[in-house]
N, C-alpha and C positions, 0 to 999 in steps of 0.2 A: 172543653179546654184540653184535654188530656188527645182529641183528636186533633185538634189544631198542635196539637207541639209534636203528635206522630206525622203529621204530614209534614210537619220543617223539618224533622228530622230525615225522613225520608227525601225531600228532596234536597238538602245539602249530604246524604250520602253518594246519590244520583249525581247530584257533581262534583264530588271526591274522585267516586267512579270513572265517572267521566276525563277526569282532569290524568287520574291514574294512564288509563288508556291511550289518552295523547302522548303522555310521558315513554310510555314503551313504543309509541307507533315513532314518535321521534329519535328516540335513543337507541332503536331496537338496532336501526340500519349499521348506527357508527359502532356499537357494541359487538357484532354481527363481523364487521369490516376489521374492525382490531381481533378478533380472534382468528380470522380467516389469514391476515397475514404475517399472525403469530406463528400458525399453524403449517402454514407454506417455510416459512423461513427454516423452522426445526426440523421442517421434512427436508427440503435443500439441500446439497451438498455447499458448504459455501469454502472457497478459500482465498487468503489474501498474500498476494506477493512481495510484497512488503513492507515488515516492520523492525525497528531498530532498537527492538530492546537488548540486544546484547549489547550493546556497545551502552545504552542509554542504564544499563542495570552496573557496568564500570565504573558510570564516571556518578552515579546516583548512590552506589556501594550499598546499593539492594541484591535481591535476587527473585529470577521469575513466578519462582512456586512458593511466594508468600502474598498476603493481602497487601497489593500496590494501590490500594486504590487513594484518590489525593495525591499521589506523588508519581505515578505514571497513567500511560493509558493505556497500559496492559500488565494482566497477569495472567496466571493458569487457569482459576475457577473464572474470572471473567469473559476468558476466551470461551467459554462454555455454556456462560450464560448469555454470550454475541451468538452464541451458533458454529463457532468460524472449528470447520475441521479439518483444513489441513493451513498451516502458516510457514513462509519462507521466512525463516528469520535471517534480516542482514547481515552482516557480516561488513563491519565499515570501520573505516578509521581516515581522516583527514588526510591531506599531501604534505603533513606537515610531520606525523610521524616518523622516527630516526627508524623505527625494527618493522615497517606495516609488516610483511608478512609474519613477523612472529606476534607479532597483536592480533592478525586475523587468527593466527591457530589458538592466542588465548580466550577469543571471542567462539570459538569451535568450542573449545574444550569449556566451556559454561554451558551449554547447548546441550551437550553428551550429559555434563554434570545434572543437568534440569532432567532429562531423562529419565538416567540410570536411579535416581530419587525419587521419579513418579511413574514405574512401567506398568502399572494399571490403566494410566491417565493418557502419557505420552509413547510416540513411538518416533524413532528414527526411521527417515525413507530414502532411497537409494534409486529406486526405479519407481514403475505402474503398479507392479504386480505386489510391492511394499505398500504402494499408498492401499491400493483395495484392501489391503490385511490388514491397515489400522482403521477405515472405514468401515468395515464390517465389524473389527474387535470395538468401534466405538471410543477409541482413543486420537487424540490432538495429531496428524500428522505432521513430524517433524524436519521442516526440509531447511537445509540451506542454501543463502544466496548472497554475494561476492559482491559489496557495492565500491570498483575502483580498482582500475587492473594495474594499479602502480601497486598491492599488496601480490601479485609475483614478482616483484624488482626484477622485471626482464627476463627472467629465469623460465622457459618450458617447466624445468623439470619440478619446481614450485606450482606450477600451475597444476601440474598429472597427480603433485601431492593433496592439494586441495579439494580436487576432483575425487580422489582415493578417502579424502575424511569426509566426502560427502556434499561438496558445493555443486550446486545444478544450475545455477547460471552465475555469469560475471556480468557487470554493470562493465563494459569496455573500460570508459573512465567516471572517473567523479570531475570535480570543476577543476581541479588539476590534470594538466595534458599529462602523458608520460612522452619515453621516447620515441615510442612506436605508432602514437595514437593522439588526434587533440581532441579537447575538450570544447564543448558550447560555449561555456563562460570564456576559454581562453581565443577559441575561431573568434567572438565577438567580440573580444578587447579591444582597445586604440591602439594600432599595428599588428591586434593578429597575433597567433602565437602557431608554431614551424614546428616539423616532429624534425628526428635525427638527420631527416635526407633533406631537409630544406624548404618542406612545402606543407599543406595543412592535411591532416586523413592521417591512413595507414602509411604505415613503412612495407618493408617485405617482411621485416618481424611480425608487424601487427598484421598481414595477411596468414602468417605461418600461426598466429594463434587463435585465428578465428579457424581456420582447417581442422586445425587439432580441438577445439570445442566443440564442433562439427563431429566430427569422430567420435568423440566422447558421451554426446548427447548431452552438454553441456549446454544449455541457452545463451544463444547469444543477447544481451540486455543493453541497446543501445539509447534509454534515459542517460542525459548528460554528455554523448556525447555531441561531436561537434557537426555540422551540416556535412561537410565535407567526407568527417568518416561516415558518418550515417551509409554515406551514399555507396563510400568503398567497399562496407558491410554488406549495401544491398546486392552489390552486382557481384560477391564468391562467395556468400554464404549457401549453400547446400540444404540447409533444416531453417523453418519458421524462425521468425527473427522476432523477440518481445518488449516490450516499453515498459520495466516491471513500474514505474512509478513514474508517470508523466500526465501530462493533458493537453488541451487544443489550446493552437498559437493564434487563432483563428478570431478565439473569444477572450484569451487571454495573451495578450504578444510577450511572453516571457521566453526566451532563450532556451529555457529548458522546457520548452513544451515544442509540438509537434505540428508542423505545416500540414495542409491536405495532400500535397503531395507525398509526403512521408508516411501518412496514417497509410496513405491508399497502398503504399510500398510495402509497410508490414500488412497488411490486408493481404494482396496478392504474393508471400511469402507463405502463407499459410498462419500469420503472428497473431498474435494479440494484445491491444494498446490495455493497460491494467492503470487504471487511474488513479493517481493522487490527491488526498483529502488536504493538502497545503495550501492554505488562504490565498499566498501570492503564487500559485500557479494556476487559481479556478478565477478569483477576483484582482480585475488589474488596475483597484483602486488600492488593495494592501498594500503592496512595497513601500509607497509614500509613508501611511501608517506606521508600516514597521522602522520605517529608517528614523522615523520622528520618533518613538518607543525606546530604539535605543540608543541615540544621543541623547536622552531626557536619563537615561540610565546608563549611561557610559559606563562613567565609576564604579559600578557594581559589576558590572560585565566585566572593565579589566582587572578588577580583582580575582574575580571568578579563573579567569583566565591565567591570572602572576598562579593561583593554588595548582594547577597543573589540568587544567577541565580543555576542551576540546573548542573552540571560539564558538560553534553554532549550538554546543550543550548551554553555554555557558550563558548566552542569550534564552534560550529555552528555559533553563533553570529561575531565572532572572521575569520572565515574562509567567512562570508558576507563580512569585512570592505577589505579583501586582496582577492577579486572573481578572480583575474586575475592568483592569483598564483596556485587556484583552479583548474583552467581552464584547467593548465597542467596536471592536475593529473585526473580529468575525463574520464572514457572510454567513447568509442560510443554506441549508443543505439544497437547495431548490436550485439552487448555482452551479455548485456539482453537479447535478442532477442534468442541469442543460449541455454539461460538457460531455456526458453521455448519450445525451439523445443527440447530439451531435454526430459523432462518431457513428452510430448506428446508420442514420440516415447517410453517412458519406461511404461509411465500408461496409452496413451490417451488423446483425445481432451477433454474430459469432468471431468478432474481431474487438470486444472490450470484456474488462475485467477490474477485480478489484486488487490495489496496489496502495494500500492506504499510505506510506508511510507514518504510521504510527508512531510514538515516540522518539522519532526523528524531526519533527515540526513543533512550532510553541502554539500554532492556532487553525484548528479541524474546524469544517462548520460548527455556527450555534449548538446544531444537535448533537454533533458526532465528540461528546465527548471521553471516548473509550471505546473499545473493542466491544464493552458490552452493549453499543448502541446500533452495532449493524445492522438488527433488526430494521431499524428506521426505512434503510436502505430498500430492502422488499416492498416495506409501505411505499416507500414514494413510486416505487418502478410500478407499484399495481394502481395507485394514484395514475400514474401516466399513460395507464392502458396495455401495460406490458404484458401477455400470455403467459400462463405460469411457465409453459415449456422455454422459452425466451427468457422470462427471470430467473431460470434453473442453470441456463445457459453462461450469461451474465456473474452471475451469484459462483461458480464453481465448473460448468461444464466445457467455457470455454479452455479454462485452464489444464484440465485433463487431458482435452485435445493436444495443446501443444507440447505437453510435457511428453504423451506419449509420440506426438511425431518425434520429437527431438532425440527421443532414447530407441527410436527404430534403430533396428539392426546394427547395435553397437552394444559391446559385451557385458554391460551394465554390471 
């Protein structure tokens, strides 16, 4: 008796064992794969060119360097627990603003403020030779970026100011034209919308300040503008030309994204297209969604809006209180994901980038919700057979590239 209960015992240990075994031979690989490109990402250099929490930390009446989490999608500690080590924070304000430029300098002067609070953590960067010193010191590299050249109200000598506090590129326009320059949204309106001289593009103004950006090492950031100036940009611009936040028109036909003929233009500029995680610029089933979302929420939206908020916060803030109804209407990162392998396969590994628009959108892929989810982003590119050298690229190297063409031989 006492042998027959040692032999069941022994063989339901034998297939414990056994069942153990399978367990780790199947778990081992995905267990294996998630640390590997855990491991990748934090070794990475990763940077993102665009996110709009200063403008989004105004009208939210937070501030960067406390725990945002639930109320934005980004903070200080979670930029750190994304990876992300150097961030262009934008620098925005609508066409509807009476002072932009004195809104852009108080969106600076939060920037400086976040800083000078955390010089352990954060560093202001001006040129290469800054970002490598907060790289090596292991601190958030702090770059600004100019989203809408109606914040120089026509002014050079506002523009040399900006540059002097630290702005390394200007978005030309946002969906407002100015006088010098038109916008996508406005080239594509019913009749079209005229800079100062009568036709669509640049003026001689708007050629005298892409010169002088030129000069400066200032990036030129043609997201949002219009076909027209797109074009005027390509053919006197001097230094790489960049898309801080756009994607392909190709997979999504939205206005503000980028024809092949256009990618292949900043490709051969020496640019790089920096991709935006905005529902309605990767999926060109959202926009319906969204327009349905907020007519169903009008009311709250123009309230938001009588309190003095920004009209596209004001929808943003509105689409935080109902996250669930959101939720439907998100694609998967695997959407994004194909707007990148796009781009490679038309221009190259070395002509994309990451330009999340962060806190400036109400709806990121399912996954992407925060900065601390970059990570994802590694997975998937190594999912798709990406090379680490090429992920590295992608993730932060292409960026370095342009930034240092752009600041060649100008006095930084």
């Amino acid at each position: 008796m006492n042998f027959r209960l040692n032999t069941i015992d022994k063989r339901y240990y034998n297939l414990l064992l056994m069942l153990l075994r399978l367990a780790v031979f199947l778990l081992l690989p995905s267990f294996l794969f998630a640390q590997n490109y855990k491991k990748l990402h934090q070794k990475s250099f990763l940077a993102d060119t665009h996110n709009d929490i200063p403008s989004s930390a105004i009208e939210k009446n937070v501030v960067f360097d406390a725990n945002l989490k639930g109320k934005t999608h980004s903070d200080l500690q979670r930029m750190f627990t994304g990876g992300v080590d150097a961030q262009m924070f934008s620098i925005f304000c609508d066409g509807e603003q009476k002072e932009p430029y004195n809104y852009a300098n108080r969106e600076i002067d939060s920037v400086y403020a976040w800083v000078q609070r955390n010089p352990s953590l954060m560093m202001m960067v001006y040129n290469p030779a800054h970002l490598q010193q907060a790289i090596k010191e292991k601190k958030l590299a702090s770059l600004l970026g100019m989203e809408g050249g109606h914040m120089i109200e026509n002014d050079l000598n506002k523009l040399e100011l900006l540059y002097k506090r630290g702005v390394r590129y200007m978005t030309i326009t946002w969906n407002n034209s100015t006088p010098w320059a038109t916008s996508a949204a406005d080239e594509t309106a019913t009749g079209g919308a005229v800079n100062s001289e009568g036709k669509k593009g640049l003026t001689e103004f708007g050629r005298t300040v892409i010169k002088r950006m030129n000069e400066w090492g200032m990036m030129v950031d043609v997201s949002h503008v219009g076909e027209q100036t797109f074009w005027d940009i390509a053919d006197i611009t001097t230094k790489p030309i960049i898309a801080s936040h756009s994607c392909v028109w190709n997979l999504c036909p939205h206005r503000r994204n980028l024809k092949d003929d256009q990618i292949k233009a900043i490709a051969k500029s020496g640019g790089v297209i920096f991709l935006n995680f905005y529902a309605g610029f990767i999926d060109s089933t959202y926009e319906q969604k969204r327009n349905a979302f907020a007519k169903q929420h009008k009311a709250e939206v123009d309230e938001l809006i009588k309190q003095g908020k920004q009209k596209d916060y004001a929808l943003m803030m509105v689409g935080e209180k109902y996250k669930n109804e959101l939720i439907g209407m998100r694609p998967p990162l695997s959407v994004l994901m194909d707007h990148l392998d796009y781009i490679v396969k038309l221009a190259g590994v070395d002509h994309v980038g990451m330009g999340s628009d962060f806190d400036g959108i109400e709806a990121p892929p399912l996954e992407l919700n925060g900065v601390e989810d970059f990570p994802l982003i590694t997975k998937a590119l190594l999912e798709r057979g990406y090379s680490k050298k090429n992920i590295q690229k992608i993730l932060g190297g292409n960026f370095i590239r342009v930034f240092e063409a752009n600041m060649k031989n100008t006095a930084q």
